[in-house]
VEXTORDO-876134 format. One record per residue (C-alpha): x, y, z; residue number from 1. Coordinates in Angstrom, 1 decimal. Layout:
// residues N
<guvo <X, Y, Z>, NUM>
...
This chain:
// residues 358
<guvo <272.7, -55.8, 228.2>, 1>
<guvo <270.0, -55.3, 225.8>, 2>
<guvo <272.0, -52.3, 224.2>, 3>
<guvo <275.1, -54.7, 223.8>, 4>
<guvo <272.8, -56.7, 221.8>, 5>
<guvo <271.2, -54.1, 219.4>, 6>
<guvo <275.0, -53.3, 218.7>, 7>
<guvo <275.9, -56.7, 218.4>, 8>
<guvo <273.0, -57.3, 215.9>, 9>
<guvo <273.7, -54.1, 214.1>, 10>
<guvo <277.2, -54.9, 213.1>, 11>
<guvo <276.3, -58.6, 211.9>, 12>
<guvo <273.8, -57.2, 209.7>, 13>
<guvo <276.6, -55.1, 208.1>, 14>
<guvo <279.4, -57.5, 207.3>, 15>
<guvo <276.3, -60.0, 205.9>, 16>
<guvo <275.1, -56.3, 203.6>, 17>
<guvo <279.0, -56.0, 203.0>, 18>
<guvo <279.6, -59.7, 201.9>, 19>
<guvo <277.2, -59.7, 199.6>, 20>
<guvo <277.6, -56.5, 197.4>, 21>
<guvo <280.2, -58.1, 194.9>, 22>
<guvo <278.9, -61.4, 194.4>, 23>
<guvo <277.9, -61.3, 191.1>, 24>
<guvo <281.7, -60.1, 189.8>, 25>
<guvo <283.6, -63.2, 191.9>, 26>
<guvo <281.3, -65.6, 190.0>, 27>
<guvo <282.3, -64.8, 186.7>, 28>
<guvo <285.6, -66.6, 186.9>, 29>
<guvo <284.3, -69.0, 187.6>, 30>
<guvo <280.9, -69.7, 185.7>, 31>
<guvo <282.7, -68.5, 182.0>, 32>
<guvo <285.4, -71.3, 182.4>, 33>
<guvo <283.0, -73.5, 183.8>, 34>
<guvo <280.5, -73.0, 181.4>, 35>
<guvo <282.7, -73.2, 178.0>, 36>
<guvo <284.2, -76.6, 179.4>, 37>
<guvo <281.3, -77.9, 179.6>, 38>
<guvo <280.0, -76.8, 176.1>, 39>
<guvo <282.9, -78.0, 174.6>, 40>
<guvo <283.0, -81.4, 176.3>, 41>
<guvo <279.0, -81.7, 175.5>, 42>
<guvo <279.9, -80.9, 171.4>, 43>
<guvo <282.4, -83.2, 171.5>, 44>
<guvo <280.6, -85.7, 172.7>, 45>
<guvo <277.9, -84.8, 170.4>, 46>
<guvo <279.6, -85.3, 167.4>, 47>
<guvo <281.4, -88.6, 168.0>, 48>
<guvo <277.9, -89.9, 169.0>, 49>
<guvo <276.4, -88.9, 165.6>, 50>
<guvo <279.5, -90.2, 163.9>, 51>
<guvo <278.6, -93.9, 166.0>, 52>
<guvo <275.1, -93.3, 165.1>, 53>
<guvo <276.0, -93.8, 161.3>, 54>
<guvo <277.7, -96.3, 161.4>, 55>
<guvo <274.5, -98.3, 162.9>, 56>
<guvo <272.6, -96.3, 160.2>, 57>
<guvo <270.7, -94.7, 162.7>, 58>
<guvo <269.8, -90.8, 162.3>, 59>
<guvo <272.0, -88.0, 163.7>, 60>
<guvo <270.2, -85.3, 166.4>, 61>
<guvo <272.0, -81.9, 166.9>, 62>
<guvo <271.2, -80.3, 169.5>, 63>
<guvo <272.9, -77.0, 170.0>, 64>
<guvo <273.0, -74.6, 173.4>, 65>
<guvo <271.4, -71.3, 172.2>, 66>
<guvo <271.9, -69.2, 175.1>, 67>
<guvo <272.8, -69.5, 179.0>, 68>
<guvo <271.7, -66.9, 182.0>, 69>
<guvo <272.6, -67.2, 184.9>, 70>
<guvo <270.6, -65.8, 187.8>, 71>
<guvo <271.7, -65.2, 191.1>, 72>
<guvo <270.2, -64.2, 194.4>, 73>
<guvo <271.7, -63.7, 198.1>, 74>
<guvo <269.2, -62.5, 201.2>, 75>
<guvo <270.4, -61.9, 204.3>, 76>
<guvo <268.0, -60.6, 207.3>, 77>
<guvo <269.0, -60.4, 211.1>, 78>
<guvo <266.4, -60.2, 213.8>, 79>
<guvo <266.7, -59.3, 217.7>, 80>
<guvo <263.5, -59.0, 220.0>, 81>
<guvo <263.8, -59.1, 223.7>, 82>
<guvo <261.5, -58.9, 227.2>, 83>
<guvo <262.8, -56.4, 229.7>, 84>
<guvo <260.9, -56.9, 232.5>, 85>
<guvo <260.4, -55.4, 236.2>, 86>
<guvo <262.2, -56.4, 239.1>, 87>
<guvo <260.2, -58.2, 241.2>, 88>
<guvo <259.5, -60.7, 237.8>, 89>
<guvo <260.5, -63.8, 238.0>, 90>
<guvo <261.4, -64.2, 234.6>, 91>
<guvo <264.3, -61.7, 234.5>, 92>
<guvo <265.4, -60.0, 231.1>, 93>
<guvo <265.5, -61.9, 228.2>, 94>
<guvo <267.1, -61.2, 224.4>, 95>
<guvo <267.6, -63.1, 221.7>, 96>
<guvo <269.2, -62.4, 218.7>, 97>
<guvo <268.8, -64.3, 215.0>, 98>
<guvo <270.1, -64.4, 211.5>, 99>
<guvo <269.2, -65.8, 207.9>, 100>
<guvo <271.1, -66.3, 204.4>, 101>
<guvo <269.4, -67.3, 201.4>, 102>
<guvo <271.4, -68.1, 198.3>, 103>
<guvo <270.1, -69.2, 195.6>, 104>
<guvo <271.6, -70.0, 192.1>, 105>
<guvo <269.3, -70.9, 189.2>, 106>
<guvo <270.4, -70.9, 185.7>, 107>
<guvo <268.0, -70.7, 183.2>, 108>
<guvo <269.6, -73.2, 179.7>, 109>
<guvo <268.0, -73.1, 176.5>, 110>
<guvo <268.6, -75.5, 173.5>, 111>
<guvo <267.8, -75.5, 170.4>, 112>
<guvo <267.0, -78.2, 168.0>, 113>
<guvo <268.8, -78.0, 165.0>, 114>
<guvo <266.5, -78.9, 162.3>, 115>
<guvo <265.0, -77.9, 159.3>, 116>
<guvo <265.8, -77.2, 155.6>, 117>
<guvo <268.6, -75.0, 156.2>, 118>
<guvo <270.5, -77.2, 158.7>, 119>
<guvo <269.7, -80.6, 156.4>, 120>
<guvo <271.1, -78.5, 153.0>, 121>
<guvo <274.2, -77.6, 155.7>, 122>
<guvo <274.6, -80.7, 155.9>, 123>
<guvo <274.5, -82.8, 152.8>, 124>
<guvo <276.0, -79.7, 150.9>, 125>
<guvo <279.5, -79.9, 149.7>, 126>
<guvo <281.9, -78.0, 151.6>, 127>
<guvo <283.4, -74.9, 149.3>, 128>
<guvo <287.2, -75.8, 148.2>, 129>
<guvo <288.4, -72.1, 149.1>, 130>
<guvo <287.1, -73.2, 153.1>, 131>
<guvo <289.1, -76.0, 152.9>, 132>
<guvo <292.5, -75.0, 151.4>, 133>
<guvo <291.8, -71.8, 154.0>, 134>
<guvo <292.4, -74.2, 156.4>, 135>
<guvo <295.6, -75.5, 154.7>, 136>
<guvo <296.8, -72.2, 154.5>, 137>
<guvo <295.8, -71.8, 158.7>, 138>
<guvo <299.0, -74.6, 159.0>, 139>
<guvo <296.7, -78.0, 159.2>, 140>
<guvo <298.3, -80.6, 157.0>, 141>
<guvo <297.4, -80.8, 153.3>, 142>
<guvo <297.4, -84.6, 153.6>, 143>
<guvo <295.2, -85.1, 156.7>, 144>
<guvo <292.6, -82.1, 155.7>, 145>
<guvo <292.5, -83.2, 151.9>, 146>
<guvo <292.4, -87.2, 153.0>, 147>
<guvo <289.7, -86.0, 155.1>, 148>
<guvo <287.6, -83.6, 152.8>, 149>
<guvo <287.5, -84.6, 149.6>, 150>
<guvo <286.8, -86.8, 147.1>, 151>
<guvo <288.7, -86.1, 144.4>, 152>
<guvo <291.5, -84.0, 143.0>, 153>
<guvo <291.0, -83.0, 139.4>, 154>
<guvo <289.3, -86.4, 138.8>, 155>
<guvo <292.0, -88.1, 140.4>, 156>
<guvo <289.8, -90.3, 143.5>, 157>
<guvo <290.5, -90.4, 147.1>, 158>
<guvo <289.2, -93.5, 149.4>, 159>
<guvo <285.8, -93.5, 149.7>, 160>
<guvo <282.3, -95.0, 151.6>, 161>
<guvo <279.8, -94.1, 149.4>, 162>
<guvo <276.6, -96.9, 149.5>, 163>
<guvo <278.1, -98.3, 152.9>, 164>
<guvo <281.0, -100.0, 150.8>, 165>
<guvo <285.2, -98.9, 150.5>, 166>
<guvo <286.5, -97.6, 147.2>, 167>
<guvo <290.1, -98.0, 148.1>, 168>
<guvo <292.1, -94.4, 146.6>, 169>
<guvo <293.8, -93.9, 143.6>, 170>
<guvo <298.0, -94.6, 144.2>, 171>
<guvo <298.0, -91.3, 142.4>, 172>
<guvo <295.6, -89.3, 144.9>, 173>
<guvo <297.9, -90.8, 148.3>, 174>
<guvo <301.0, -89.8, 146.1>, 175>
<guvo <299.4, -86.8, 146.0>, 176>
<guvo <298.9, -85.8, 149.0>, 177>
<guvo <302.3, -86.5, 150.6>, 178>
<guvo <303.8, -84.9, 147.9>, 179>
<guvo <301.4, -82.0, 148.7>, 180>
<guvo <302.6, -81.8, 152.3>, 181>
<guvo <306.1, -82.0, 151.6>, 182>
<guvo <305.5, -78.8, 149.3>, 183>
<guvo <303.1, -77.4, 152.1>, 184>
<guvo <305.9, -77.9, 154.5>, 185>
<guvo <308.9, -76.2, 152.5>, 186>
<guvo <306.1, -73.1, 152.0>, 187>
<guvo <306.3, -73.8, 148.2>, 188>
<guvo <302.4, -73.7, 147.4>, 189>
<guvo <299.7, -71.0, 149.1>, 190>
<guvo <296.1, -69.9, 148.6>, 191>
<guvo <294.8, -66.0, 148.0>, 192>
<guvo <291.7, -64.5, 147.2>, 193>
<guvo <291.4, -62.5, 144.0>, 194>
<guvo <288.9, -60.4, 142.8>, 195>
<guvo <287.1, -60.3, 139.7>, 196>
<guvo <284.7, -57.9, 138.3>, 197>
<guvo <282.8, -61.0, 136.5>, 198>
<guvo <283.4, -63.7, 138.6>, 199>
<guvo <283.9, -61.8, 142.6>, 200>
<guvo <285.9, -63.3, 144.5>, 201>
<guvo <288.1, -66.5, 143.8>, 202>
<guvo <290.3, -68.6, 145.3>, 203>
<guvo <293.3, -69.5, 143.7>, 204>
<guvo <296.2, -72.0, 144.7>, 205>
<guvo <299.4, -71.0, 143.4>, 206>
<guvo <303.1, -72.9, 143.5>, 207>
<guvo <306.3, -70.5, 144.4>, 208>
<guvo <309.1, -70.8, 141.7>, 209>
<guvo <311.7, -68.3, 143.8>, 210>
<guvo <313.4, -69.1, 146.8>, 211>
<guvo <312.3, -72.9, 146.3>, 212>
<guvo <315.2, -75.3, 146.1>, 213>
<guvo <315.5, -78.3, 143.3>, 214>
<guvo <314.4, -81.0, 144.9>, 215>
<guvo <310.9, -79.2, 146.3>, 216>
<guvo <310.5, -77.8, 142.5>, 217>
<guvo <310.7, -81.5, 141.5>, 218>
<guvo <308.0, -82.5, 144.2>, 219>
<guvo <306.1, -79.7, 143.2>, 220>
<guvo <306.1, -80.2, 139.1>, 221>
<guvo <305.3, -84.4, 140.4>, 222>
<guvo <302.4, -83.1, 142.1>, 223>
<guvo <301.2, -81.1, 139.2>, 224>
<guvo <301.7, -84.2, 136.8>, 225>
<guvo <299.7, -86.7, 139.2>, 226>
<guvo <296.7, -84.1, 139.1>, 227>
<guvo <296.7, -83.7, 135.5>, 228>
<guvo <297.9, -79.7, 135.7>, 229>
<guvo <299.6, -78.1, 133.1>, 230>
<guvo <303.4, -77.9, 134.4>, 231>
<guvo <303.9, -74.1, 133.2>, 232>
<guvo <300.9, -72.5, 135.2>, 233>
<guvo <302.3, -71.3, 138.8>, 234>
<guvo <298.0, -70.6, 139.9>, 235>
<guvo <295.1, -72.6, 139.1>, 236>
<guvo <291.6, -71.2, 140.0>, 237>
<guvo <289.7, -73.3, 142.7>, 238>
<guvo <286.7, -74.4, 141.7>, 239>
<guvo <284.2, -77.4, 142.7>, 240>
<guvo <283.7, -80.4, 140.1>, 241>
<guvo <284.0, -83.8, 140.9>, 242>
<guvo <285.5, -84.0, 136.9>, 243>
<guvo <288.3, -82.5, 135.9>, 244>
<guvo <288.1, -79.0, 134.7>, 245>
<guvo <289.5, -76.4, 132.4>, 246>
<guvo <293.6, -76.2, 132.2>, 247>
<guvo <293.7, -73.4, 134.6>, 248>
<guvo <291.9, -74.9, 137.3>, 249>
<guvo <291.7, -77.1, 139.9>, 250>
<guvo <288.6, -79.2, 140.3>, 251>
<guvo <288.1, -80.4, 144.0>, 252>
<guvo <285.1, -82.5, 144.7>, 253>
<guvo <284.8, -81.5, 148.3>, 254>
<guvo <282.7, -83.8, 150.6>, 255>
<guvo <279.9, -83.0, 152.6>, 256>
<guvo <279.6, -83.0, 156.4>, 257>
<guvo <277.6, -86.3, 156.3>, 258>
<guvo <280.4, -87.6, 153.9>, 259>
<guvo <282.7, -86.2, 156.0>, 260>
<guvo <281.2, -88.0, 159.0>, 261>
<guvo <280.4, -91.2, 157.2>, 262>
<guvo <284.3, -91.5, 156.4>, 263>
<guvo <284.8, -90.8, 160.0>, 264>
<guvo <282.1, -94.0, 161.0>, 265>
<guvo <284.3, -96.2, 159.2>, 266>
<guvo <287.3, -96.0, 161.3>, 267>
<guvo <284.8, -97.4, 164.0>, 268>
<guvo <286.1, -100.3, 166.1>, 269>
<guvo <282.3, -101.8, 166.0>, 270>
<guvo <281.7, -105.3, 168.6>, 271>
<guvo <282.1, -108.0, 166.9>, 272>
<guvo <278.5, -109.4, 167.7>, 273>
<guvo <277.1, -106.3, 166.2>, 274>
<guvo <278.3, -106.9, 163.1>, 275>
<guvo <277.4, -110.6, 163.3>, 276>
<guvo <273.9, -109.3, 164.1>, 277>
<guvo <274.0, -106.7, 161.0>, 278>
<guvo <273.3, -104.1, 163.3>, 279>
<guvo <276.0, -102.0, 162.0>, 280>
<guvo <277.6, -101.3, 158.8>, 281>
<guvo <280.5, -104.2, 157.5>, 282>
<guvo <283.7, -103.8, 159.3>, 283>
<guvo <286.5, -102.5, 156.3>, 284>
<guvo <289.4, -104.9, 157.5>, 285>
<guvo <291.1, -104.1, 153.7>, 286>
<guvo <291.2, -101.2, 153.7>, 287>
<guvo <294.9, -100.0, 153.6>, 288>
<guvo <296.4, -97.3, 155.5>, 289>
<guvo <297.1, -94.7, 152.6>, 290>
<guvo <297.1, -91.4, 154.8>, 291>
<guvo <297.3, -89.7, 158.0>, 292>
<guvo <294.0, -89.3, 158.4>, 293>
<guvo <293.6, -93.6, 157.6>, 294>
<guvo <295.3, -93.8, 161.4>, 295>
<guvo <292.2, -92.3, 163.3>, 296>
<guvo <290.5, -95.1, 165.6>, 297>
<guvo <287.4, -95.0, 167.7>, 298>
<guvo <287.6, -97.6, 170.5>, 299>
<guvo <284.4, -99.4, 171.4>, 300>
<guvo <284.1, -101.8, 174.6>, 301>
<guvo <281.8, -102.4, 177.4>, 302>
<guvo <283.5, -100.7, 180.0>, 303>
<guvo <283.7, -97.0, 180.3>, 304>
<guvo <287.4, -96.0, 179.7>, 305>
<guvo <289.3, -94.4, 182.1>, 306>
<guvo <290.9, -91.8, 180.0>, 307>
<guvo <288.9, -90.6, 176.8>, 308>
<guvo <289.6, -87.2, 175.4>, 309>
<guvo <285.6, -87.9, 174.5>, 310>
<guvo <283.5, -91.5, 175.3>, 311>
<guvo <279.7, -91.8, 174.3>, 312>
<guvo <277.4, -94.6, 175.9>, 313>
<guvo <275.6, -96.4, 172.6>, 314>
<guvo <273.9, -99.1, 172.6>, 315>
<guvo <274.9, -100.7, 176.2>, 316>
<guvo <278.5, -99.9, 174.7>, 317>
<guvo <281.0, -97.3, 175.3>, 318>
<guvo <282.7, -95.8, 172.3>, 319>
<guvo <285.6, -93.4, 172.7>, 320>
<guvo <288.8, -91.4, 171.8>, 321>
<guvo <291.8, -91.9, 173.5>, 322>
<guvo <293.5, -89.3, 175.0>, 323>
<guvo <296.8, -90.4, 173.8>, 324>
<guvo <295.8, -90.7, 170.1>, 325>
<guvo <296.8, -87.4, 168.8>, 326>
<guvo <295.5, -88.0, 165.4>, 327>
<guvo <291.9, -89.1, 165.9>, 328>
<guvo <291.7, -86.4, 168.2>, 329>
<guvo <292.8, -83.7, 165.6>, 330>
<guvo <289.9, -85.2, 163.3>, 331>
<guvo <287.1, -85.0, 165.5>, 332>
<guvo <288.0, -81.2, 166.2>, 333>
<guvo <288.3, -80.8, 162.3>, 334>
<guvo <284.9, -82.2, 161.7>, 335>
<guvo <283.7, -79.8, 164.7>, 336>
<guvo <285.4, -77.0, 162.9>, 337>
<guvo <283.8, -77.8, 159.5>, 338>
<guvo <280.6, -77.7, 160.9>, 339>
<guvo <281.1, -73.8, 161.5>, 340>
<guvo <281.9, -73.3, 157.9>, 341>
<guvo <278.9, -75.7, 156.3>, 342>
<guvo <276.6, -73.1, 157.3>, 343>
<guvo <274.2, -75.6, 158.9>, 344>
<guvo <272.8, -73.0, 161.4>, 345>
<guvo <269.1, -73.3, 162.2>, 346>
<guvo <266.7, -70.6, 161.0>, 347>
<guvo <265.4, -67.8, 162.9>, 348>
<guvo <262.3, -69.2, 164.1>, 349>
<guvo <262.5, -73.0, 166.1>, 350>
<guvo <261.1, -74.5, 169.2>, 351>
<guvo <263.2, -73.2, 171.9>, 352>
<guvo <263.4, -76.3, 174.9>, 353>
<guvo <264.0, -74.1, 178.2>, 354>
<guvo <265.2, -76.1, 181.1>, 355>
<guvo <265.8, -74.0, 184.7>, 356>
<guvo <268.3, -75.9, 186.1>, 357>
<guvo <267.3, -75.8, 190.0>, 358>
């Protein structure tokens, strides 16, 4: 009897010993799609809150998620101890057998605060042209990017919120930029880097002539007239100016990511009794939709929606994107994209906030 049970014992300590030895491998599956979803939702979330936040003139907190391990332990233990007494005892033999499984998962999150001088030049530091018509060039459209990014065009102004207040764009500037897309689309205009022994490298924006039919060579020589560019040049040199610049270039006053974010906050839906409170910034009822990117919305109401590609809680509101709006959604992942290329990384040395997650 007692023999049966060492054996017993002996083979349920094995298949414990044999269950555990590839744990680590079968959690990676599922802890790398687990984890990225959840980073992703959290900075998206992030970023419309801080786009709210602006709107009520309140300051914007970045918080970003530095690094994630992920620690993992399994025990196992299996005991047997038994009495094997005479034969005249009245107890008889006894055995008893036991086992134990601890498992314990404790990841180990640390943030970082993103602060300092080089995050706050990051951020009020105007995005460089070449980054922006890169992205043009990546297939996003030249009106929704552009409508989105800068100011102006060779002097020629887009819509604007500087001071809290709407400078409505130039007809020429929303001319512009479908005309611009329309060329985009037809594959009539392109960006390439050049280098130059003086200057290093430059970006330069140049219009096709071959293989373009007549009526996209007519868009094309509109679009140069409505930014003031000579008509014979097929390249112009990209360069940042919020004038206009020499006859060879184009001058694009590229916004900021605050500006960028501040244009953003005024497609805000804020409550009415907010703005009657002059909590938040004045609603822009006139302003005119002059682009694509003039059709993003942000939802506000008291109830948390039910299907939000991303929804904040602010100030005993909820404020969201819905799911269904194609075009708001592409702007808040071009702002999140942006934020990559404005260099707005935190220095080296910053508190680090640890939090084991138990």
């Amino acid at each position: 009897m007692i023999t049966k049970t060492f054996r017993a014992a002996a083979l349920v300590g094995a298949l414990a010993l044999t269950g555990c030895t590839h744990l680590g491998p079968k959690t990676v599956a599922v802890d790398r799609f687990d984890y990225s979803t959840a980073i992703a939702d959290s900075w998206k979330q992030q970023t419309l809150l801080n786009i709210v936040k602006l709107r009520y003139m309140d300051l914007p907190v970045f918080v970003d998620v530095a690094s994630i391990v992920a620690g993992y332990s399994m025990q196992t233990g299996v005991n047997v101890n038994g009495t094997l007494s005479s034969q005249n005892a009245v107890q008889g033999n006894f055995a008893a057998l036991g086992g134990q499984a601890i498992y314990t998962d404790r990841p180990t999150i640390t943030y970082v605060p993103m602060t300092g001088e080089k995050f706050l030049r990051g951020l009020i530091t105007p995005i460089d042209p070449k980054n922006i018509f890169f992205m043009l060039q990546a297939g996003y459209p030249a009106d929704f990017i552009l409508g989105l990014t800068v100011e102006s065009l060779n002097g020629v102004r887009n819509r604007s919120t500087t001071g809290g207040a709407v400078r409505e764009a130039d007809p020429e500037f929303v001319r512009a930029l479908e005309l611009m897309r329309t060329v985009q689309m037809a594959g009539a205009v392109g960006m390439r880097v050049e280098e130059d022994k003086a200057k290093g490298s430059t970006a330069v924006l140049f219009f096709r002539r071959d293989d373009v039919t007549s009526d996209i060579a007519e868009k094309a020589a509109e679009l140069r007239r409505l930014l003031k560019l000579p008509g014979e040049q097929q390249k112009y040199l990209l360069t940042y100016s919020p004038v206009r610049g020499a006859e060879n270039e184009l001058a694009v006053n590229s916004r900021s990511m605050l500006q960028i974010m501040q244009a953003f906050a005024s497609y805000l839906d804020v409550p009415a009794a907010h703005l009657k409170d002059h909590r938040a910034l004045p609603a822009f009822e006139n302003a005119a939709p002059e682009s694509r990117f003039d059709r993003v919305r942000i939802h506000s109401g008291k109830d948390k929606p039910p299907d939000a590609f991303a929804a904040v809680h602010y100030r005993e509101h909820w404020f969201w994107i819905d799911d269904a709006d194609v075009q708001t959604k592409r702007a808040l992942t071009a702002v999140m994209f942006f934020f990559t290329l404005a260099e707005t990384g935190s220095p080296e040395k910053l508190p680090l906030i640890t939090i084991p997650a138990q």
